[in-house]
Every structure is written in structure tokens, then in C-alpha cells.
C-alpha angles and dihedrals in degrees: 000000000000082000089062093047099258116146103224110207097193140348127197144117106285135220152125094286092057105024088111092080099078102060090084105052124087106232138171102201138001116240111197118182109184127155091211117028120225111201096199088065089043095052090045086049110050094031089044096047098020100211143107116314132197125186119202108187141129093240112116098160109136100226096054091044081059102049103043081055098055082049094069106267116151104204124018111206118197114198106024139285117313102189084202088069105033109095088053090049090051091043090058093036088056091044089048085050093057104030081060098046089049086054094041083049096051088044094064089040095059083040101058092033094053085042087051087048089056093049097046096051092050085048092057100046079053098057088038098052091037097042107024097235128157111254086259096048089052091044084046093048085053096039094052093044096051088052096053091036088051099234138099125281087245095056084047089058091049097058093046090048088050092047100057097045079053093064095037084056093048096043087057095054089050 
């Protein structure tokens, strides 16, 4: 690898027992060469260090193709490291990284929005059915709320929505 003009962090045998090496290197992409992969190490090391990771190994079996890569690895290399080929494979390893972690992020956006969605539209049938408002006049009272109180319409509707569940709670002790 040095011959090829990598810069290598860091190289030892890694497991559970010494994974913990590896939190204080600075690092641009894990290279994991094991004959035989253990998920359970490749999930602690790409959850645990959340960056690129390559696996070298001479393990072809389908199943545990399939399930490295549902661990998280980035490139799966049957048949060892060829440094001629080495900058290509971690080229393709970083893009698929981020590639992954743009689709991860876009994933959580559509799912808080579309949960922000849900609460807003169950704030504004509560202030609706307690206060007798038109469906604007309820968006507009969030809205106007979110704004003053510094926070999104979503997160308004939130707090409204844990309020009242609050006092329902509270109603029923009584």
C-alpha cells in the first residue's frame, strides 16, 4: 500500500476486543481484508466510524456478499488487493459512500416532513374542533406561533399535540 502512495493510518487484526483503535485515527476510508467476513465486526465498524468501507477477501459466497453488504461495506473484493487497481476500487468505494449517505439523508427529510405533515394536520383539526376555526385560521395560528416561538410549524404542532394529550392524561387521573 505505502508503495502505491497510500498513507496507512493504522494496520492490525481487528475485533471486537481492539476495535476501539481505531476511534482515534483520522481516516478516509476502511480497508478490511478477512478470509472469512463477520458481520457482526462490519456492522461495529462501519456504524461505529461511519465512513467508507472495503472488504478484500476470497469469499465469493452469495449470502455473505449479501449480507456485508447489508452491513454497510462499500466494495466487496473477491480474490485480494491488487494496488494497481486500488485507487479505482477506493474511488468507487468514496462515491458509493456518499452516494448512500445522500440517499440515507433524503430519506429522513421526506420522513419528518411527511411526519410534520401528520401532526400538523391533527393540530389543525384540534384547534378546529376546540376553538371552532376554519382549517386556514388554524394553519395561520401555527404558523404564527412557530414563527414567534422560533421553530418549525411541525415542531408547533408538536407541542399543541403534546399538550393536549397532557391534559387528556391529566383529565383521566382525575
Amino acid at each position: 500500500m505505502i508503495e502505491h502512495d497510500f498513507d496507512v493510518v493504522a494496520c492490525f487484526t481487528l475485533d471486537h476486543f481492539n476495535l476501539f483503535k481505531l476511534e482515534h485515527l483520522q481516516a478516509d476510508v476502511i480497508l478490511l481484508d478477512m478470509e472469512h467476513p463477520h458481520r457482526d465486526v462490519i456492522e461495529s465498524c462501519v456504524s461505529n466510524f461511519d465512513l467508507p468501507t472495503v472488504l478484500f477477501t476470497k469469499n465469493a459466497d452469495k449470502d455473505t456478499i449479501k449480507q456485508t453488504i447489508d452491513a454497510g461495506i462499500t466494495a466487496y473484493i473477491v480474490d485480494g488487493i491488487d494496488p494497481s487497481r486500488l485507487h479505482t476500487i477506493l474511488d468507487i468505494s468514496i462515491e458509493q459512500y456518499k452516494k448512500h449517505k445522500k440517499l440515507e439523508g433524503d430519506l429522513k427529510d421526506a420522513k419528518t416532513k411527511l411526519a410534520d405533515r401528520k401532526d400538523i394536520e391533527k393540530a389543525k383539526v384540534l384547534l378546529m374542533q376546540l376553538h371552532g376555526l376554519t382549517e386556514d385560521t388554524a394553519f395561520q395560528l401555527l404558523r404564527k406561533n412557530a414563527m414567534s416561538h422560533r421553530m418549525t410549524i411541525g415542531e408547533m404542532a408538536r407541542r399543541l399535540l403534546d399538550a393536549q394529550q397532557l391534559l387528556n392524561n391529566q383529565l383521566k387521573d382525575e
